[in-house]
C-alpha positions as MATLAB code, in Angstrom:
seq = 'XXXXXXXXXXXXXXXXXXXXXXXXXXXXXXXXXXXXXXXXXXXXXXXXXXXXXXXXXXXXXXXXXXXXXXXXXXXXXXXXXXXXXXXXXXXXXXXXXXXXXXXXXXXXXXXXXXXXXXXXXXXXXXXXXXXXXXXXXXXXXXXXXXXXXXXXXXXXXXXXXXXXXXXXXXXXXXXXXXXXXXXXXXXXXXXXXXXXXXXXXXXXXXXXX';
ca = [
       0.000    0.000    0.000;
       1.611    3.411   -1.030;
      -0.108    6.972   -0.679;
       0.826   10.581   -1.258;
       2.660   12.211    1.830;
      -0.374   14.819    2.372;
      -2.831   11.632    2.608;
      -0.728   10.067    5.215;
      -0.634   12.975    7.192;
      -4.049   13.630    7.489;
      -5.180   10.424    8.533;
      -2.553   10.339   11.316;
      -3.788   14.083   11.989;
      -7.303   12.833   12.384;
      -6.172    9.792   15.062;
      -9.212    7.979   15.280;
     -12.361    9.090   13.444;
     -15.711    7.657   11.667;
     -15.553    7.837    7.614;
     -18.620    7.655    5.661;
     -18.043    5.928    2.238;
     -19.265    7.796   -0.642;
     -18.523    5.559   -3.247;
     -17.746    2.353   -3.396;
     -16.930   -0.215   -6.311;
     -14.538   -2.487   -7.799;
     -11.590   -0.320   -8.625;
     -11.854    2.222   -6.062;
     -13.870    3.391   -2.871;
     -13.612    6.696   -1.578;
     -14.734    7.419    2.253;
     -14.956   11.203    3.985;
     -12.310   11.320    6.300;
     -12.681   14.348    8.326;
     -14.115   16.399    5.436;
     -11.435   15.494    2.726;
     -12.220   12.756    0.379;
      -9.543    9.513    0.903;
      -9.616    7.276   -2.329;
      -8.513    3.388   -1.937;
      -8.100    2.308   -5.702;
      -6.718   -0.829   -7.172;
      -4.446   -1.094  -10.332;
      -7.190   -0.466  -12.787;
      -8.693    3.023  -11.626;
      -6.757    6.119  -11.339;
      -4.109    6.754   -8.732;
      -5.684   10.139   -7.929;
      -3.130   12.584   -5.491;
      -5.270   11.947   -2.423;
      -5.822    8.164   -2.359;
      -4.356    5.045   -1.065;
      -2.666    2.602   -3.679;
      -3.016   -0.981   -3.573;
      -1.410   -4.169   -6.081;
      -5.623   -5.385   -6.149;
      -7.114   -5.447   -9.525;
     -10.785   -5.689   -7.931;
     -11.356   -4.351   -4.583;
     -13.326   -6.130   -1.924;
     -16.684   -5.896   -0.973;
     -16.865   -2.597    1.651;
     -19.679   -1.844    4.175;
     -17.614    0.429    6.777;
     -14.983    2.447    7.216;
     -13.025    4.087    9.485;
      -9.574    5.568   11.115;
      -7.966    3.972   14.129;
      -4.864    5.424   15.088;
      -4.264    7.186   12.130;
      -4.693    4.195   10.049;
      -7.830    3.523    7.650;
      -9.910    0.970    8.162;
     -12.032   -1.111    5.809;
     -14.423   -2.920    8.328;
     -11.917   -4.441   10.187;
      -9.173   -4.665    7.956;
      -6.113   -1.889    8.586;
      -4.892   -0.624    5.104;
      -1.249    0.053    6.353;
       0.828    2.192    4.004;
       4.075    0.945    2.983;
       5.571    3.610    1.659;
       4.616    7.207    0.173;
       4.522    8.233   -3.532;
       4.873   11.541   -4.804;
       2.475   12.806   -6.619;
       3.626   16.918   -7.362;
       3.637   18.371  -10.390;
       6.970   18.893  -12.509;
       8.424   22.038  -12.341;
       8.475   24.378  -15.797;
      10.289   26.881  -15.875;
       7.987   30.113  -17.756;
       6.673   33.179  -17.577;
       3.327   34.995  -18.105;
       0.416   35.185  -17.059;
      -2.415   32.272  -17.457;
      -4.901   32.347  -19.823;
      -7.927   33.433  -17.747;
     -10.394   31.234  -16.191;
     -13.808   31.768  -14.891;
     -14.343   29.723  -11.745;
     -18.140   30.610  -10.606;
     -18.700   28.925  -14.479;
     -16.838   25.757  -13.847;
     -16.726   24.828  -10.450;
     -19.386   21.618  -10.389;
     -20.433   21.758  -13.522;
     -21.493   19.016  -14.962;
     -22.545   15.253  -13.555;
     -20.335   12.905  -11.866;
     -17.775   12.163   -8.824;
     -15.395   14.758  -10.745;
     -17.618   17.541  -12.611;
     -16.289   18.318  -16.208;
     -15.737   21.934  -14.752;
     -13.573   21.200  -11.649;
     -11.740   18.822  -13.931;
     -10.344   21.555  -15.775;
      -9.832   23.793  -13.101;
      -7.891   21.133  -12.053;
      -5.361   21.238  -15.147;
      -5.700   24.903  -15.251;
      -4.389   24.904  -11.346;
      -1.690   22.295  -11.780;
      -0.166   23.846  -14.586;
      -0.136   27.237  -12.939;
       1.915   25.022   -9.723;
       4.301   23.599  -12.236;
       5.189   27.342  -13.414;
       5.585   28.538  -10.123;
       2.947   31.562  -11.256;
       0.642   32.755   -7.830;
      -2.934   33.246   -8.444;
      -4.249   34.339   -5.596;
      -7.691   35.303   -6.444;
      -8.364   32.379   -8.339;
      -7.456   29.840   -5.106;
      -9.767   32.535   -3.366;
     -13.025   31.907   -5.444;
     -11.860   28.012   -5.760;
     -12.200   27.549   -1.775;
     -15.372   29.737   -1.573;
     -17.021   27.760   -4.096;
     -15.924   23.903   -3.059;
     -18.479   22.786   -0.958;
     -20.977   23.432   -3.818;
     -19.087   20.214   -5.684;
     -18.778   17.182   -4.870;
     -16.023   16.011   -2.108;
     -14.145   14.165   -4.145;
     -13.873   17.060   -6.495;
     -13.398   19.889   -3.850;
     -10.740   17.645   -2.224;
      -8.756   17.244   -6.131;
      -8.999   20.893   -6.684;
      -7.070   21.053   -3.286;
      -4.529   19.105   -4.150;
      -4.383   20.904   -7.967;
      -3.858   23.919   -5.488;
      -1.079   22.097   -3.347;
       0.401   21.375   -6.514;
      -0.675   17.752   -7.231;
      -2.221   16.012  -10.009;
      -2.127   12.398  -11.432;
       1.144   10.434  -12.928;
      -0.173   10.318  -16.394;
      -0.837   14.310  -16.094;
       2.561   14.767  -14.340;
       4.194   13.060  -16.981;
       2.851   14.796  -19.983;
       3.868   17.917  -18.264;
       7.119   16.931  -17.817;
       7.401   15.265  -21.732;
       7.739   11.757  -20.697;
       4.422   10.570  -21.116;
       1.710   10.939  -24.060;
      -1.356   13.329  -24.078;
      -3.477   10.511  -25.053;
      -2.880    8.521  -21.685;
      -4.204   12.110  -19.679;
      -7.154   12.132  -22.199;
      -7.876    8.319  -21.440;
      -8.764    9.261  -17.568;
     -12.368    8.764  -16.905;
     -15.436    9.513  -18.906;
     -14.366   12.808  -19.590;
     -11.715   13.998  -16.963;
      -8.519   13.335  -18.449;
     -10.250   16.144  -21.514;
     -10.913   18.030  -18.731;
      -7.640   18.019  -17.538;
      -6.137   18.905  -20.965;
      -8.602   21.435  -21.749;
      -7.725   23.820  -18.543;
      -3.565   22.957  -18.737;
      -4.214   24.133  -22.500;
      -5.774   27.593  -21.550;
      -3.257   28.292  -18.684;
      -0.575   27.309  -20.854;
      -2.223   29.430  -23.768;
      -0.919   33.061  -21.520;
       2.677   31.570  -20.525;
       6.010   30.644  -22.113;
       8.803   28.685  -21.153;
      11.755   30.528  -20.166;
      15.163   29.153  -21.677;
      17.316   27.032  -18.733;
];
């Protein structure tokens, strides 16, 4: 079992505390620990930046869940992490300023765990982390309007904020890995994900190293 360094933290933050699952299934579950959504997904679902990773290609059955001394719990079993993964985004080194975004438009639009609008909010966030560019009013109107979303979602745009994302994102960032595999994610999240990357991208350059 790996997870992110900011997942592990919380749930030891947290000590021992109910979690109501809000989805569960056969590649992932996702419980409310504490307010923040906590993913456990197996090897066929997407290692988003604030879930637990396991080797499982089908997840068990779940009915309850819960954290005992900072550990999650699925009914009785203790998903022990291993070892932590990280999941920030690559650095890039431009300049600019992001092409603008309108968040009272996007955030929870559209049907879903992950709303087509927070989705690229998401890429449009990340991508502003990866060029080191502040946008303080922006993360403003983001937190305001989260709890209008769902919790997975408001919990990814946090992490988009912190500066995470997914590997196939990170990678495509970075060069090493295809657009196509980012596009691929969900229904339509990995588009998502492009779209808002594109139209932060579309106000910034990349400054020679």
């Amino acid at each position: 079992m790996s997870t992110p360094p900011r997942v592990a933290a919380h749930l030891r933050s947290v000590g021992d505390a109910a979690a109501s699952v809000l989805h569960r299934g056969p590649d992932a579950v996702y419980v409310d620990v504490a307010g923040r959504c906590v993913g456990v997904v197996g090897t066929r679902a997407t290692a988003v930046p604030c879930a637990l990773r396991t080797t499982l290609d089908l997840l068990p059955d779940v009915v309850s869940a819960s954290v005992r001394g900072g550990v999650l719990h699925f009914d009785d079993t203790p998903l022990v992490v291993g070892r932590v993964v990280d999941v920030t985004v690559p650095r890039l080194p431009m300049r600019g300023t992001p092409g603008p975004v309108d968040v009272a438009a996007l955030v929870g639009r559209g049907g879903g765990l992950t709303p087509y609008g927070d989705d690229v909010l998401c890429g449009w966030l990340a991508v502003t982390r990866a060029a080191g560019v502040p946008t303080p009013a922006v993360d403003e109107a983001v937190r305001a309007l989260a709890p209008t979303t769902t919790l997975l979602s408001a919990t990814l745009l946090e992490c988009a904020m912190a500066g995470e994302a997914v590997p196939a994102f990170n990678a495509w960032l970075a060069g090493t890995g295809p657009v196509e595999d980012v596009e691929r994610i969900g229904h339509t999240s990995g588009r998502g994900l492009v779209e808002g990357a594109r139209l932060a991208l579309s106000g910034l350059e990349r400054v020679a190293a």
